[in-house]
VOSELUM-237350 format. One line per 8 residues: number of its first residue (from 1); for each residue x, y, z of C-alpha. Coordinates in steps of 0.02 Angstrom, whole numbers, padded with zeros to 5 digits. Layout:
BEGIN
NUM	X Y Z; ... $
REM end
This chain:
BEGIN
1	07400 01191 03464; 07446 01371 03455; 07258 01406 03535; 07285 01276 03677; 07452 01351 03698; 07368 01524 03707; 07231 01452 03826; 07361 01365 03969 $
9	07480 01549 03969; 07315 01643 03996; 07278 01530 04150; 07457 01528 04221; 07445 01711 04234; 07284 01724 04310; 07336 01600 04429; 07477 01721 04453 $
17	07390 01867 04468; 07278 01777 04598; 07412 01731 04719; 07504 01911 04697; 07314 01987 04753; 07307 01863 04892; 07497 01940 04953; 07408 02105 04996 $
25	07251 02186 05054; 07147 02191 04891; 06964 02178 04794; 06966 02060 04656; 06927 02125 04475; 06751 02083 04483; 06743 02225 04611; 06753 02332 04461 $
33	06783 02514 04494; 06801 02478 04676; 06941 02378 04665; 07029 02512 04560; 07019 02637 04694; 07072 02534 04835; 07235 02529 04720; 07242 02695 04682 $
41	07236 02743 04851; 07373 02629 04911; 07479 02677 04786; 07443 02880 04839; 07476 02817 05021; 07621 02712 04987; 07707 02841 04872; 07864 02949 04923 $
49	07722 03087 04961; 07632 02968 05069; 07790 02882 05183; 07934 02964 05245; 08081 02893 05347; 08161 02980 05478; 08269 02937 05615; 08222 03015 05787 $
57	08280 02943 05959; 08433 02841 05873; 08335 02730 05773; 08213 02744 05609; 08034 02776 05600; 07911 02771 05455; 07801 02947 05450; 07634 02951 05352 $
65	07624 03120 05433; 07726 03219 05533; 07578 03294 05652; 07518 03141 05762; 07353 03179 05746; 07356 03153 05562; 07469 03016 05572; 07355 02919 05689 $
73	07194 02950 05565; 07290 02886 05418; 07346 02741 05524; 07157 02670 05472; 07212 02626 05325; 07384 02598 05325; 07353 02452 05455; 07308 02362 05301 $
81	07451 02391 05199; 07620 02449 05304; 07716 02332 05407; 07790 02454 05509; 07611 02528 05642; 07726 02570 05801; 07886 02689 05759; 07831 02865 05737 $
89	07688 02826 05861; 07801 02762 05972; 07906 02917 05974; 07777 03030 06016; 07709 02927 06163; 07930 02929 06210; 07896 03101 06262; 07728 03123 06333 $
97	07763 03255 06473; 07719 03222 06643; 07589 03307 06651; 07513 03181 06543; 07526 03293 06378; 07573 03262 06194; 07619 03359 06080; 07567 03392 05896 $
105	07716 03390 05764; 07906 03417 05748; 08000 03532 05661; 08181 03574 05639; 08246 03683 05760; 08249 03861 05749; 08125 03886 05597; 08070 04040 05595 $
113	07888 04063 05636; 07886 03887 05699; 08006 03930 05824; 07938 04103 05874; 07800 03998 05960; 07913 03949 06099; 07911 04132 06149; 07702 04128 06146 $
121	07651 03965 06241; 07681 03907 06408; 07834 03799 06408; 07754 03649 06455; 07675 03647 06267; 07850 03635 06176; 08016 03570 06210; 08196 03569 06094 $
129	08283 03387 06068; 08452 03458 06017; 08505 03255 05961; 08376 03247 05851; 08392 03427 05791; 08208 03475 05806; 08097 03530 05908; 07924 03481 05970 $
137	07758 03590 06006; 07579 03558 06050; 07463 03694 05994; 07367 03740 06178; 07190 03742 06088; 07197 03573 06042; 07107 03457 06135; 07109 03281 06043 $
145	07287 03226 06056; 07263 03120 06205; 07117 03024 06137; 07195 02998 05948; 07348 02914 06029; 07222 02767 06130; 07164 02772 05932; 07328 02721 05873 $
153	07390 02603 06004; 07219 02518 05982; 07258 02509 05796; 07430 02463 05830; 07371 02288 05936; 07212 02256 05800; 07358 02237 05651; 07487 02144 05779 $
161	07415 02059 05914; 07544 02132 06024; 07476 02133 06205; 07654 02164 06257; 07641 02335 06192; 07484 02359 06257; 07557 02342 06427; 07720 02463 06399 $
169	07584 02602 06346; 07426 02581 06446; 07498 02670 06586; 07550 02816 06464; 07381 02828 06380; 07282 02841 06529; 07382 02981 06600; 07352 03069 06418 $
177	07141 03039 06448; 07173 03087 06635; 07264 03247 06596; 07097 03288 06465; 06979 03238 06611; 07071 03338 06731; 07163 03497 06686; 07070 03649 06700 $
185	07104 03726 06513; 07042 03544 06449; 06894 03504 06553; 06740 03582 06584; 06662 03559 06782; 06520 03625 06734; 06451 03463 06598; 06604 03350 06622 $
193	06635 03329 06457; 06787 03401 06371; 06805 03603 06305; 06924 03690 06199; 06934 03886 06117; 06797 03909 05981; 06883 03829 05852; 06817 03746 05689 $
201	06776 03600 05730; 06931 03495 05777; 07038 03636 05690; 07185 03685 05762; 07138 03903 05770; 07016 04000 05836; 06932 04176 05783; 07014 04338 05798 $
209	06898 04511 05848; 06993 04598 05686; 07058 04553 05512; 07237 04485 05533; 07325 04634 05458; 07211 04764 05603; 07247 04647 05740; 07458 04667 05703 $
217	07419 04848 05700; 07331 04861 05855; 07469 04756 05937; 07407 04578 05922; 07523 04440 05886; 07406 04324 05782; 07488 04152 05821; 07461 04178 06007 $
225	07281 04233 05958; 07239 04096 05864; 07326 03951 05935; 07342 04007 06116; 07233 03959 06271; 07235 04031 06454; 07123 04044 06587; 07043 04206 06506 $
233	06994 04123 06339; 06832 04105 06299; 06799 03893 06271; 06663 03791 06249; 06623 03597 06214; 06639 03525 06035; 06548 03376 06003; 06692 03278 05924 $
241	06833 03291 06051; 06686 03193 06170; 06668 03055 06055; 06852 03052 06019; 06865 03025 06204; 06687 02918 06224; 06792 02777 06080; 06941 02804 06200 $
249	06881 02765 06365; 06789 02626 06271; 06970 02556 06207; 07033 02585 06383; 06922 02467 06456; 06945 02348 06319; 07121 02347 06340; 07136 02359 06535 $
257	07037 02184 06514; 07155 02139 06390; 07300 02133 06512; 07187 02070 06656; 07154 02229 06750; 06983 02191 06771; 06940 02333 06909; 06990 02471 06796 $
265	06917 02405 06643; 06742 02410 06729; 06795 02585 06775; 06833 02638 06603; 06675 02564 06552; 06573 02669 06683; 06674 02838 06622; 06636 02796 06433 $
273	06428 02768 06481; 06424 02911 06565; 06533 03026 06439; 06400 02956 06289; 06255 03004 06412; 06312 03181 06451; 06360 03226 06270; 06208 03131 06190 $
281	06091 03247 06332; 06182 03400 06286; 06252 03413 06120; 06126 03375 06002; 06012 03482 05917; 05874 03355 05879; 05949 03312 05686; 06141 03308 05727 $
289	06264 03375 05850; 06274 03559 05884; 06440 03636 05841; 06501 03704 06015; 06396 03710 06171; 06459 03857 06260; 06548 03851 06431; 06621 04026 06399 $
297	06500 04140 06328; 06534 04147 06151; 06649 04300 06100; 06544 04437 06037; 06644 04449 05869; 06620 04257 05833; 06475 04263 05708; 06403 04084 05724 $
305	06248 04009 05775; 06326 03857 05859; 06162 03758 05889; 06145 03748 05714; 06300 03710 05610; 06333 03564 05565; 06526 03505 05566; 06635 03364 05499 $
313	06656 03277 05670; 06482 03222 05665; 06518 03069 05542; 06669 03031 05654; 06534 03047 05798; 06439 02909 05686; 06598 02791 05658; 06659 02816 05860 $
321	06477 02752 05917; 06441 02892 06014; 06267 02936 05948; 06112 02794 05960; 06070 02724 05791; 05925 02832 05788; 06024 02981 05803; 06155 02897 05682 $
329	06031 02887 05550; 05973 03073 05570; 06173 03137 05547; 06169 03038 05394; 06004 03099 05325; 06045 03292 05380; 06202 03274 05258; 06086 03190 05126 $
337	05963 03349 05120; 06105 03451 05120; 06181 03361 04963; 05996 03415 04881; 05979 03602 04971; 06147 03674 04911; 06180 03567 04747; 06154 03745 04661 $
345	06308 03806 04759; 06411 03680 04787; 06485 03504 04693; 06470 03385 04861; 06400 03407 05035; 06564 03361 05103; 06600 03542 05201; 06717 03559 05356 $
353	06558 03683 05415; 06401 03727 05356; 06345 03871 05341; 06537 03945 05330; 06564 04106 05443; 06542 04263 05367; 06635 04361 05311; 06781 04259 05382 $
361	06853 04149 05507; 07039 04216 05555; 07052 04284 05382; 06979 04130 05309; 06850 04155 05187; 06681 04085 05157; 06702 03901 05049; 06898 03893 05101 $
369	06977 03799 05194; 06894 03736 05336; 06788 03862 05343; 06632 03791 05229; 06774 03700 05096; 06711 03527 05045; 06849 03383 05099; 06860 03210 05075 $
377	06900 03175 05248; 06712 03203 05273; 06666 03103 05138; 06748 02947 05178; 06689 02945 05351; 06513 02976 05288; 06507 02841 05165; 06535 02725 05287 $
385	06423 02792 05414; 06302 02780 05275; 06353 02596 05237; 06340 02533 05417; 06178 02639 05432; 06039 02582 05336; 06094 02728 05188; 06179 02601 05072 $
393	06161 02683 04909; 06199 02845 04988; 06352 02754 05057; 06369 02690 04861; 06339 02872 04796; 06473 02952 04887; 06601 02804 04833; 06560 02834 04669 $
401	06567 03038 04677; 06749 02999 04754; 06782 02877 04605; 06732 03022 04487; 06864 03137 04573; 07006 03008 04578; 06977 02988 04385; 06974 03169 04369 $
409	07141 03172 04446; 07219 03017 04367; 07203 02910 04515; 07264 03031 04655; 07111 03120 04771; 07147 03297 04833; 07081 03320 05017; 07031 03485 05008 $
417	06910 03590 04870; 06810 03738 04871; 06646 03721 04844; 06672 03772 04664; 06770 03608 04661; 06940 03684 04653; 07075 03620 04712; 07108 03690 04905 $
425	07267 03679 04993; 07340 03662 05220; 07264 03461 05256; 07378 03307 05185; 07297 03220 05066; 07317 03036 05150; 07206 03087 05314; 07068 03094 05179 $
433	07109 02926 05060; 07144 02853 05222; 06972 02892 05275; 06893 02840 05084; 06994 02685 05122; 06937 02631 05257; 06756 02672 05197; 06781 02531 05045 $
441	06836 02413 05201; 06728 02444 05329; 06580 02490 05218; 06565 02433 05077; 06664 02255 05093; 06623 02245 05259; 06719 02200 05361; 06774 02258 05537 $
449	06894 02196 05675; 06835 02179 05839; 06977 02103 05906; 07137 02073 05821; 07221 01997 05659; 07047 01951 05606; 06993 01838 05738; 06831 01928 05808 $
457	06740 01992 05664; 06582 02094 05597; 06539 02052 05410; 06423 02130 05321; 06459 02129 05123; 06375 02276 05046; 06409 02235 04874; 06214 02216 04818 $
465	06200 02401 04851; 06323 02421 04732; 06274 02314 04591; 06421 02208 04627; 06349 02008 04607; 06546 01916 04615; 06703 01956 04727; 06835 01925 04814 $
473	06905 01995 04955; 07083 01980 05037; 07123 02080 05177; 07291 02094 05262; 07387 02166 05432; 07561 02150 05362; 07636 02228 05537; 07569 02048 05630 $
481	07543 01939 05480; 07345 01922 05508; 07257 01884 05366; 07051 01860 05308; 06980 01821 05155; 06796 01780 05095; 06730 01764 04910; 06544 01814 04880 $
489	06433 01776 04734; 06250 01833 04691; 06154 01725 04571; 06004 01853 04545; 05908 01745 04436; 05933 01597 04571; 05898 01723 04704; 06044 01651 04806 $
497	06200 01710 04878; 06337 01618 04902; 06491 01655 05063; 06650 01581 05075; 06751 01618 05217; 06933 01605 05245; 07057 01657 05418; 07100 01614 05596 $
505	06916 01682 05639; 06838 01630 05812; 06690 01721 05806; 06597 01815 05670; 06443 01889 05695; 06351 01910 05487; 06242 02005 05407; 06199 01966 05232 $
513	06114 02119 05157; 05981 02070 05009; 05903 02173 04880; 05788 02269 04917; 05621 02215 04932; 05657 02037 04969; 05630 01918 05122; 05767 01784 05159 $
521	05701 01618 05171; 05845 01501 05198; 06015 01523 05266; 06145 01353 05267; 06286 01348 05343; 06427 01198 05275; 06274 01117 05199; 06167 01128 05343 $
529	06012 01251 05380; 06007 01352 05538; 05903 01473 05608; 05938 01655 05597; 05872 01830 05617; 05803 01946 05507; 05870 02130 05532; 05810 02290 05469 $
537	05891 02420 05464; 05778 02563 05417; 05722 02484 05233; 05880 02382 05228; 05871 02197 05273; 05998 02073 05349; 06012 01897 05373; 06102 01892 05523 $
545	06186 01723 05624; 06317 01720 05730; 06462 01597 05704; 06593 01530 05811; 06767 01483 05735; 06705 01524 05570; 06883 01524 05441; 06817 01388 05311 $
553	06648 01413 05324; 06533 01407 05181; 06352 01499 05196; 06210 01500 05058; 06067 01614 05085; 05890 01604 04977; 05786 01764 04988; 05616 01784 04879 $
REM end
């Protein structure tokens, strides 16, 4: 009795836990280790660290971060866990100036330092908002802003389906990638693609002709030389603010249809094709992009070979679909040799730069910072490259390095390290877990939205690569209550795999990765067999079929 008795509580509170795991975006426990860091990292994200309230413009918003552009990349994950995508956004876009311009953070007024900068810029860079006792600023090297807010409006209408706010802010956004395609400090004549000061990478500063502490003695003012653009500065085209505003343009058209402007969404669609031609014919280097093509002649005390460092935009280059698949593949592979070439010198591959400047970039050192530190920002948006690129168990590798760190750390993951593996400090730690967890979604699990709440979808479980033979997986948009759910099972011995689908899903296009080595034979869908395609990628191979209105769906694939 006492055993029965046992038997029935142990099944009432799996049944429990199984309905709490279907409430939220979540791996089931068979996911193993995998499912414990797509916890962890909600938990991190979701933590008083991660979310902040503030009220701005008389009502409350929720902040992951308080710079846009950080907020917006950690809005990739957070679409699957936060009900609240369009407050802090929507402030920001509230005060896009007319010239089309937004601007980076907020900060109380007055600060010291912070404030000084109103004295340094051009005033159409900054502006005070006595009500809300702060002030607002957009750093003039910066060239992304305008691109990363398409980014989140697009994310904003994947997780609610809300075409209504689509139209409010499509005529904002495209006077944001107008004012990039137009202005003379943002756009270069010369390629037609966008420029900026010789930064690192997307980095917000650029390189100074003396140590910090010579330039203030020889009269500098080293914010306005670091952060400061005019029509004297040197600039040149980095390869990730042009796929930044390739996936743009690309959402532009997509969203111009959307709302039934069909004349400018063929437009957009002609800008994005020729952007990706353009950068694709210029910027790469024959293995990955170059780090700055020069417009400017480089300045004489930068000490970089720009054709030949490789930055963290290129996985971002990867994930926006700027490069060909060929090319893809090649970014992935150039950060797999480099894992091998410096594994004497460094604990991951994962740098901001590589080779850092020497013997500093605006007092920067070599390994710190962005300036050859090793981030997790880069890793997450290289394991998924990976996973969506024929690299699965390099995809798997990385996940599993990241694991490593987060048990290291009891669950949290630093952003930053030295390549020591130290812990670094200056990037929030949620723009990289947000990237790592959208890596476990996209990649590994999956799974990814073409349309919204789930009902045009890509799926592609991964989970052979990683040894993973029975799952479940429940994904959630809490901010439009769209939902999607499949459960996957590998018999090995049988040589089957079994796919259950679940969700308001119109279309899904599949691709059934088996292990390697194998052919797929049979693929049924609901109990009956259909024909379907065989797709390599590189040694990979899919088992690919296209299915319309597919929630409920059952699929059973043999392979030998």
């Amino acid at each position: 009795m006492i055993n029965r008795l046992a038997s029935v509580l142990v099944l009432f509170l799996t049944c429990i836990l199984q309905v709490k795991a279907q409430e939220k975006t979540s791996f089931s426990a068979g996911a193993g280790r995998y499912s414990w860091m797509l916890n962890a990292l909600e938990q991190r994200m979701t933590s008083e660290k991660g979310i902040k309230i503030v009220k701005f413009g008389g009502r409350e918003r929720t902040e992951f971060v308080q710079w846009i552009r950080d907020h917006v990349h950690v809005m990739k994950a957070m679409k699957y866990i936060h009900p609240d995508m369009t407050s802090f956004l929507e402030f920001y876009m509230e005060r896009q100036t007319p010239e089309g311009i937004y601007y980076d953070y907020y900060y109380p007024l007055n600060i010291r330092g912070i404030s000084k900068r109103k004295n340094l810029f051009d005033q159409k860079y900054w502006k005070e908002y006595p009500e809300d006792s702060i002030e607002m600023h957009r750093l003039p090297v910066e060239a992304d802003l305008e691109y990363l807010i398409v980014e989140g409006v697009f994310a904003v209408y994947q997780s609610t389906g809300d075409t209504a706010f689509v139209r409010k802010w499509l005529p904002s956004l495209e006077r944001g990638i107008n004012y990039m395609m137009t202005d003379s400090l943002r756009w270069s004549v010369k390629y037609g693609l966008v420029k900026r000061g010789y930064t690192l990478d997307t980095w917000d500063f650029m390189q100074l002709p003396l140590p910090r502490k010579e330039y203030v003695e020889e009269g500098g003012d080293v914010q306005k030389g670091i952060f400061n653009i005019d029509a004297s500065t040197p600039m040149g085209i980095m390869h990730g603010d042009n796929s930044g505003l390739y996936a743009a343009t690309r959402q532009l058209s997509y969203l111009n249809e959307l709302v039934g402007n069909k004349a400018k969404a063929v437009q957009w669609n002609q800008t994005a094709t020729d952007i990706r031609k353009r950068a694709n014919d210029k910027l790469w280097n024959g293995a990955y992009y170059k780090h700055f093509l020069p417009d400017d002649p480089q300045p004489a005390y930068l000490l970089m070979d720009q054709a030949h460092v490789i930055s963290l935009s290129n996985p971002y280059d990867v994930n926006r679909g700027l490069p060909t698949d060929a090319m893809a593949q090649s970014i992935v592979g150039a950060y797999q040799y480099l894992k091998t070439s410096t594994a004497d010198s460094s604990f991951a591959e994962w740098y901001g730069i590589y080779p850092a400047v020497v013997p500093h970039f605006a007092d920067y050192l070599p390994g710190s910072y962005m300036n050859g530190g090793v981030n997790t920002i880069v890793a997450g948006e290289l394991a998924k490259a990976a996973l969506q690129h024929g690299y699965e168990q390099y995809g798997v590798d990385i996940l599993h390095r990241i694991d490593s760190l987060m048990q290291k750390y009891n669950g949290d993951l630093p952003v930053s390290f030295t390549p020591e593996g130290k812990v670094d400090e200056g990037i929030p730690d949620n723009w990289g877990q947000a990237a790592v967890y959208s890596a476990l979604i996209e990649g590994l699990a999956g799974v990814v939205d073409k349309g919204r709440l789930f009902n045009k979808i890509e799926l592609s479980p991964r989970w052979i690569a990683a040894g993973v033979d029975s799952v479940n997986v429940n994904l959630k948009y809490p901010a439009g209550g769209g939902s999607f759910q499949y459960s996957f099972r590998h018999e090995e011995a049988q040589k089957h795999i079994t796919l259950n689908i679940r969700g308001n899903v119109a279309e899904c296009l599949l691709d059934l990765l088996i292990p390697y080595g194998a052919e797929p034979v049979k693929l049924e869908v609901n109990g009956k067999r259909v024909k379907f395609q065989k797709r390599k990628v590189r040694e990979s191979v899919y088992a690919r079929y296209k299915m319309i209105n597919a929630g409920g769906a059952e699929i059973g694939l043999s392979y030998k």
